[in-house]
C-alpha positions, 0 to 999 in steps of 0.5 A: 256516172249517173244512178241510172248509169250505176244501176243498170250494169248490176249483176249483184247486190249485196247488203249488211243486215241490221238496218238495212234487211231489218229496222236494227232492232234485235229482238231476244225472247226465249226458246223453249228451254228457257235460253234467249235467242236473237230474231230480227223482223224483216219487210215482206215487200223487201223479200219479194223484190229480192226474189224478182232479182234472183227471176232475173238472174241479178245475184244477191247476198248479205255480209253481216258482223252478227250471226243470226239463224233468223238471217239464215232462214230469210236469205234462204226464203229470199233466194240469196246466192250468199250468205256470210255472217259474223264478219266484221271485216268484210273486204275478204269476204267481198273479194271471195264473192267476186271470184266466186260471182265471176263479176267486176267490181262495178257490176256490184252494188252494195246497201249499207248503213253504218261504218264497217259498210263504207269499206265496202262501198269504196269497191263497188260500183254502187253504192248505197246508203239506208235513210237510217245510215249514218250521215258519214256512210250516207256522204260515201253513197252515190245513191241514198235511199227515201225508204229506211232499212226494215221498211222497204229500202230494199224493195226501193234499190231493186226497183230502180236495179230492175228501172234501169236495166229495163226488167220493171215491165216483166214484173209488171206483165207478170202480175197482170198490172196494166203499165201504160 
């Protein structure tokens, strides 16, 4: 099957954290007590995309290995239907997702980059690989982004979810951009 073919059966999407929402840098600066805490730096462009899928009724969430509350906040701002942090171990977590989604497995695509996603990718329909992934989980992909993850791979899986399912045009309309 095609990436078009793929794409356009995409009922949610799914992704790990660092590396594909973020660059994977993880930034520790001190709260004002003094203690360090963690935060990330996300790409604006992603988070608009990642609405337009919630307008169009395409789910999405994020499985991360760290638990972070800048992730929290930014799955909130980005309308994510959900949130799991601190599993490394994610065909669980895929799995509760999936009876709660009420979707099949080829309905799913999921954004990776590193070895804990590759597992996942084996159960979905589409899977995905960052331009920063690892060349193994890349060799696992049907689809490999141009983008690296902090910088618009994101935004680049949602406008080819969006290509392929023939909802680009909407987006388009909505912001009055001539598309002819």
């Amino acid at each position: 099957m095609d990436t078009q073919a793929r794409a356009s059966q995409i009922k949610l999407l799914l992704m790990d954290v660092d590396g594909v929402l973020t660059d994977g840098h993880l930034y520790n600066v001190p709260d004002p007590e003094g203690k360090m805490v963690e935060t990330k730096g996300f790409d604006s462009q992603d988070g608009i995309g990642l609405q337009w899928l919630s307008w169009k009724g395409i789910k999405t969430g994020v499985i991360s290995g760290r638990l972070s509350p800048a992730t929290e906040e930014r799955a909130r701002q980005c309308k994510m239907s959900y949130v799991y942090q601190g599993h490394i171990e994610k065909i669980p977590i895929l799995e509760e997702i999936l009876a709660d989604a009420r979707v099949t497995r080829e309905e799913v695509a999921y954004i990776g980059d590193d070895f804990t996603d590759i597992v996942i990718m084996h159960r979905v329909g589409f899977a995905i690989a960052t331009a920063n992934a690892r060349p193994e989980v890349k060799k696992e992909a049907h689809y490999v982004t141009q983008s690296v993850g902090g910088s618009g791979a994101v935004r680049e899986v949602v406008e080819l979810l969006l290509h392929a399912q023939g909802l680009w045009v909407e987006i388009l309309k909505h912001y009055e951009i001539d598309f002819s």
